[in-house]
N, CA, C and O atoms as CSV, one atom per row, in Angstrom:
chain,resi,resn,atom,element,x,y,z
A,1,UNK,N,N,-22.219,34.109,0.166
A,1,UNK,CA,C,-20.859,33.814,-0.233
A,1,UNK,C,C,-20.279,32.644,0.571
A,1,UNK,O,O,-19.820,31.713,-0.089
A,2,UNK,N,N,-20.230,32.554,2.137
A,2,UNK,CA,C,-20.134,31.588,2.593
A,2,UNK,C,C,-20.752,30.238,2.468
A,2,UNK,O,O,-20.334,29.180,2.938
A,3,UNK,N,N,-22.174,30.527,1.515
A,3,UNK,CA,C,-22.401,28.798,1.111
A,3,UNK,C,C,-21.728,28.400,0.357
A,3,UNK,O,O,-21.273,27.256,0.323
A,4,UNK,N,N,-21.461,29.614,-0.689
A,4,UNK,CA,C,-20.536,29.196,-1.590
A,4,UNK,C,C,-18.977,28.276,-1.837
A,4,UNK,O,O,-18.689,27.461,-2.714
A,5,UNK,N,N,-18.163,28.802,-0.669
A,5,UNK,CA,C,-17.291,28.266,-0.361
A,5,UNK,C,C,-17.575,26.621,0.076
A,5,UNK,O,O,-17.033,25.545,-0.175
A,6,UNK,N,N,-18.632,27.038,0.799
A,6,UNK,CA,C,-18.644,25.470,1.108
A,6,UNK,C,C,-18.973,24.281,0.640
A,6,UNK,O,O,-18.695,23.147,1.030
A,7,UNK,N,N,-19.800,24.807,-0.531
A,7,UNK,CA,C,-19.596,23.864,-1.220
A,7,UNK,C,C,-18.707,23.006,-2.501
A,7,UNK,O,O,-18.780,21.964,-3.152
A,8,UNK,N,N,-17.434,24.797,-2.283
A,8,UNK,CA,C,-16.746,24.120,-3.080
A,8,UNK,C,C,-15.420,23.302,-2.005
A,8,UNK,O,O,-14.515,22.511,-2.271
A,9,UNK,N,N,-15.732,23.756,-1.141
A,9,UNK,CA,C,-14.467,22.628,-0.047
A,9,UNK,C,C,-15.153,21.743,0.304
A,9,UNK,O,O,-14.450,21.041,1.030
A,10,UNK,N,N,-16.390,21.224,0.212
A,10,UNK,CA,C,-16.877,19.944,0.198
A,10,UNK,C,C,-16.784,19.183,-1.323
A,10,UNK,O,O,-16.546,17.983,-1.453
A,11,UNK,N,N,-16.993,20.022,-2.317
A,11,UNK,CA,C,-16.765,19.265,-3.760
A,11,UNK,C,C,-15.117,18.909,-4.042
A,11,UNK,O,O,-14.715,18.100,-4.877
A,12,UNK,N,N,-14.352,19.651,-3.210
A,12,UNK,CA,C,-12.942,19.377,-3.565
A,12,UNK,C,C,-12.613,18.095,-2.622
A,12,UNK,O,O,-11.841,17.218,-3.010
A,13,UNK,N,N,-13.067,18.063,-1.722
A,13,UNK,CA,C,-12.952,17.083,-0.796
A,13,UNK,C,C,-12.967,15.662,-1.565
A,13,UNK,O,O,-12.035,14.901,-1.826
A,14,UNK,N,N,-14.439,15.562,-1.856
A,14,UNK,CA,C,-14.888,14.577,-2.738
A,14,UNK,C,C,-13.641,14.478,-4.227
A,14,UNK,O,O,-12.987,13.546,-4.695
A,15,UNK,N,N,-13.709,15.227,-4.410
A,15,UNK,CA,C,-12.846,14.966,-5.835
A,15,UNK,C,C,-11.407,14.284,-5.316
A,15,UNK,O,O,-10.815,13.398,-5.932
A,16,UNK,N,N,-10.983,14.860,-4.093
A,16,UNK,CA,C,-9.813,14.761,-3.908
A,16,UNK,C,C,-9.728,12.813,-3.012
A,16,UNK,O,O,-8.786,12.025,-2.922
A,17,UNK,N,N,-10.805,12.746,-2.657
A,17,UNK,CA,C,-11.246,11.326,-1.672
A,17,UNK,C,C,-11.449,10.446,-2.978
A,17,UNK,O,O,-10.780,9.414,-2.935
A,18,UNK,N,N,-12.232,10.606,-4.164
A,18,UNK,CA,C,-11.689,9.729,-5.452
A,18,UNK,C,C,-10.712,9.686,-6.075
A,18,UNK,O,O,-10.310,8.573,-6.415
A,19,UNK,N,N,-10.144,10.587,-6.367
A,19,UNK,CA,C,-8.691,10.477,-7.475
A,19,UNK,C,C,-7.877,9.747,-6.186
A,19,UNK,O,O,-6.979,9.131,-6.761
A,20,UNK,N,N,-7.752,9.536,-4.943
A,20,UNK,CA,C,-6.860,9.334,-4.350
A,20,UNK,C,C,-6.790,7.892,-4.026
A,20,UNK,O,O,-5.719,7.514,-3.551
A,21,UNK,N,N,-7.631,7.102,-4.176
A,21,UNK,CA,C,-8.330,5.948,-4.063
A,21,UNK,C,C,-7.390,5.165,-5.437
A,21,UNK,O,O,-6.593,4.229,-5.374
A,22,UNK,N,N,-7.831,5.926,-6.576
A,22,UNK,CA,C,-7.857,5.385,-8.178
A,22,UNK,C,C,-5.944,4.900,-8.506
A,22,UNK,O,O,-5.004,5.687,-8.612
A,23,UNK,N,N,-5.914,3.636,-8.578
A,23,UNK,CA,C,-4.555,3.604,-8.848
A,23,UNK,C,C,-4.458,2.427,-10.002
A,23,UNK,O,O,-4.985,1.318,-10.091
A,24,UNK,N,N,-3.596,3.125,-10.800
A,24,UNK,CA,C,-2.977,2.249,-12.269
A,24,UNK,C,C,-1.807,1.468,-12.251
A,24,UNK,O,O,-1.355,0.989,-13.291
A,25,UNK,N,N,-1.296,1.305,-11.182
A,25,UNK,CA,C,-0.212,0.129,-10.777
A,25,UNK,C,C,-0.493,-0.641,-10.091
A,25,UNK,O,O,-1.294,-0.279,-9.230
A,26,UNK,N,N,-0.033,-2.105,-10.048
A,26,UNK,CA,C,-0.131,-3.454,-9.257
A,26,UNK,C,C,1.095,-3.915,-8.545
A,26,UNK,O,O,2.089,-3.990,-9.268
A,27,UNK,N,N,1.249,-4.230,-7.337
A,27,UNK,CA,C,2.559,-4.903,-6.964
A,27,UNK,C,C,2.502,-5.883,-6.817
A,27,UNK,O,O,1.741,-6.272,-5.932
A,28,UNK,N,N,3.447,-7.083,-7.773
A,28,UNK,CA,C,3.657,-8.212,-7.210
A,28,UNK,C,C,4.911,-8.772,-6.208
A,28,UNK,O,O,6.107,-8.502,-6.318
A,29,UNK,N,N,4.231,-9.666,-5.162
A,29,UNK,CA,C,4.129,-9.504,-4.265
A,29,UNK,C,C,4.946,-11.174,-4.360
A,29,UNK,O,O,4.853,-11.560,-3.195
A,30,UNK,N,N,5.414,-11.901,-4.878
A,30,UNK,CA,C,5.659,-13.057,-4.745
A,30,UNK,C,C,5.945,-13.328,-6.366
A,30,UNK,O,O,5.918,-12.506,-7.282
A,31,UNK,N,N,6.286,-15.041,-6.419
A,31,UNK,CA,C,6.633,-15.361,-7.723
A,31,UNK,C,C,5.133,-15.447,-8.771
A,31,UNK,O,O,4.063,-15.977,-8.471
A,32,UNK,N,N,5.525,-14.682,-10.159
A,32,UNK,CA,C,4.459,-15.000,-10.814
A,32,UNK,C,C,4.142,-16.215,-11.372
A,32,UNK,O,O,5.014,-16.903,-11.902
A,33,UNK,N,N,2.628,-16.663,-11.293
A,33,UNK,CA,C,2.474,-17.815,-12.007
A,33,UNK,C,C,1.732,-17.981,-13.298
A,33,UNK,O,O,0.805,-17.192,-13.478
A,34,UNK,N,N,1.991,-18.914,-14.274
A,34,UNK,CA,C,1.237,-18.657,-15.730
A,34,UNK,C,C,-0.205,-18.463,-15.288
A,34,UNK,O,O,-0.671,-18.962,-14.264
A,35,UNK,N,N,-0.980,-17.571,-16.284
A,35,UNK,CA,C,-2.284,-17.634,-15.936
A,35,UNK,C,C,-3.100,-19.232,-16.455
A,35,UNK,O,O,-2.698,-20.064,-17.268
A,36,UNK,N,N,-4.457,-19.218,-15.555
A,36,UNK,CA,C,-5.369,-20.611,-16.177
A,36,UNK,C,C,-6.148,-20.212,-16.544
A,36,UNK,O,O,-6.221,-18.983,-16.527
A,37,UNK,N,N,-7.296,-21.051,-17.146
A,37,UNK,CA,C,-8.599,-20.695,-17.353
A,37,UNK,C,C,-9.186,-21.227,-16.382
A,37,UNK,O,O,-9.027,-22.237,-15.696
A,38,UNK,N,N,-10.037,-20.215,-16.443
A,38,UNK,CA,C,-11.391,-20.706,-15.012
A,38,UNK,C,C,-11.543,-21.981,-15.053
A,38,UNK,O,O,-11.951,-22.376,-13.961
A,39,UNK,N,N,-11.368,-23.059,-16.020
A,39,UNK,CA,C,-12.270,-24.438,-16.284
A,39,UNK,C,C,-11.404,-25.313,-15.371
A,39,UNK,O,O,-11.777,-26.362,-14.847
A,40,UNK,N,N,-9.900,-24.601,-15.219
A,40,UNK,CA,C,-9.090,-25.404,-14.368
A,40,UNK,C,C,-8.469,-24.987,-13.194
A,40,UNK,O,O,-7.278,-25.222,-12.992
A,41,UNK,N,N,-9.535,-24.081,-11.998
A,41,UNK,CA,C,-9.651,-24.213,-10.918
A,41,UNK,C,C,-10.232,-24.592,-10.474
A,41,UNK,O,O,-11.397,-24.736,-10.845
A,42,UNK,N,N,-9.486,-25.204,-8.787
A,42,UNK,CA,C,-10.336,-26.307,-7.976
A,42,UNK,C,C,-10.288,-25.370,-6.960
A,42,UNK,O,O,-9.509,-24.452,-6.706
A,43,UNK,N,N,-11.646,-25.952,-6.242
A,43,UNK,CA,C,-11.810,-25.168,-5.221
A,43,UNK,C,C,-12.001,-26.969,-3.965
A,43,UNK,O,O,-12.673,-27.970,-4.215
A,44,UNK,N,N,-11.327,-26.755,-3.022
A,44,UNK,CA,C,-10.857,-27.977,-1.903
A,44,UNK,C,C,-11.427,-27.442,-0.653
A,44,UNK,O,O,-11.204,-26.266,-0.364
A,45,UNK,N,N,-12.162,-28.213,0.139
A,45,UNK,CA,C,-12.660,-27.703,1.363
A,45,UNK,C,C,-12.043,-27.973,2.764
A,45,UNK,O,O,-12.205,-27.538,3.904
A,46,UNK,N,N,-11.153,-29.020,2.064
A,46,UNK,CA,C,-9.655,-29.372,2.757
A,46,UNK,C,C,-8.501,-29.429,1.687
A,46,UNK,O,O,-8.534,-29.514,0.460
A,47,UNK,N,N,-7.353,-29.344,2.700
A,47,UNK,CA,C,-6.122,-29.289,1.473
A,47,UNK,C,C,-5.672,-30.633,1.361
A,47,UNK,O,O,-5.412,-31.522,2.172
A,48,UNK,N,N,-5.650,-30.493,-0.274
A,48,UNK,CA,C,-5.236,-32.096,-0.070
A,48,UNK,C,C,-3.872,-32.782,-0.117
A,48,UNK,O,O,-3.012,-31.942,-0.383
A,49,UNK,N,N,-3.549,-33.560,-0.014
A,49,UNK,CA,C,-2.096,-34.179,0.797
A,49,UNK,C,C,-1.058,-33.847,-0.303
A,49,UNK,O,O,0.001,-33.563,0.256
A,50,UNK,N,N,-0.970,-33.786,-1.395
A,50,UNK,CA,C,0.213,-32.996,-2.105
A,50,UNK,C,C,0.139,-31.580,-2.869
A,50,UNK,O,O,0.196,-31.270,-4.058
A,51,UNK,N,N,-0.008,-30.878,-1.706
A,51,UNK,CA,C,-0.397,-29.353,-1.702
A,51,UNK,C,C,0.955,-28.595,-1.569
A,51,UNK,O,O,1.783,-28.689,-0.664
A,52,UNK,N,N,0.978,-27.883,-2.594
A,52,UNK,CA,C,1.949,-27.245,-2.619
A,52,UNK,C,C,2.032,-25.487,-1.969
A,52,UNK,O,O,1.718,-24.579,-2.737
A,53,UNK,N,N,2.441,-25.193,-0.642
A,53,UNK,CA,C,2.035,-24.295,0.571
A,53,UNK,C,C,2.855,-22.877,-0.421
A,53,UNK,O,O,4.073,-23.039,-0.500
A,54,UNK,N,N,2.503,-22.025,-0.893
A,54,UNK,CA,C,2.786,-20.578,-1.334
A,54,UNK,C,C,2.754,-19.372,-0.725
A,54,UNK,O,O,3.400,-18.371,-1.031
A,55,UNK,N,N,1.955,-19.514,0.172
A,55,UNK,CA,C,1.896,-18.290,1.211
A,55,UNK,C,C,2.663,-17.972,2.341
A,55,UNK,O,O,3.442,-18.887,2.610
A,56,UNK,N,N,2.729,-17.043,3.078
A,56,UNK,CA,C,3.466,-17.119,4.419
A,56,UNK,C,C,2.943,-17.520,5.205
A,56,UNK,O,O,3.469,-17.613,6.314
């Protein structure tokens, strides 16, 4: 009987360590911007001189 239990307070564990993780909301966090298509991001290995700074 005691394995029994234990494995259901280890299976609840688990159940309870995924659902708790799983979330269906997003916060934005700053101003939104229109989306692009991939074809028109740049990727810069320096920033270049009329860079417009968005972050903190």
């Amino acid at each position: 009987m005691q394995g029994v239990k234990t494995t259901y307070l280890v299976l609840l564990i688990i159940i309870a360590i995924l659902t708790s993780c799983a979330s269906g909301t997003a916060v934005v966090t700053g101003t939104e911007r229109e989306s692009i298509s991939p074809e028109q991001v740049n990727l810069y290995s320096n920033a270049p001189q009329d860079m417009k700074q968005w972050q903190l």
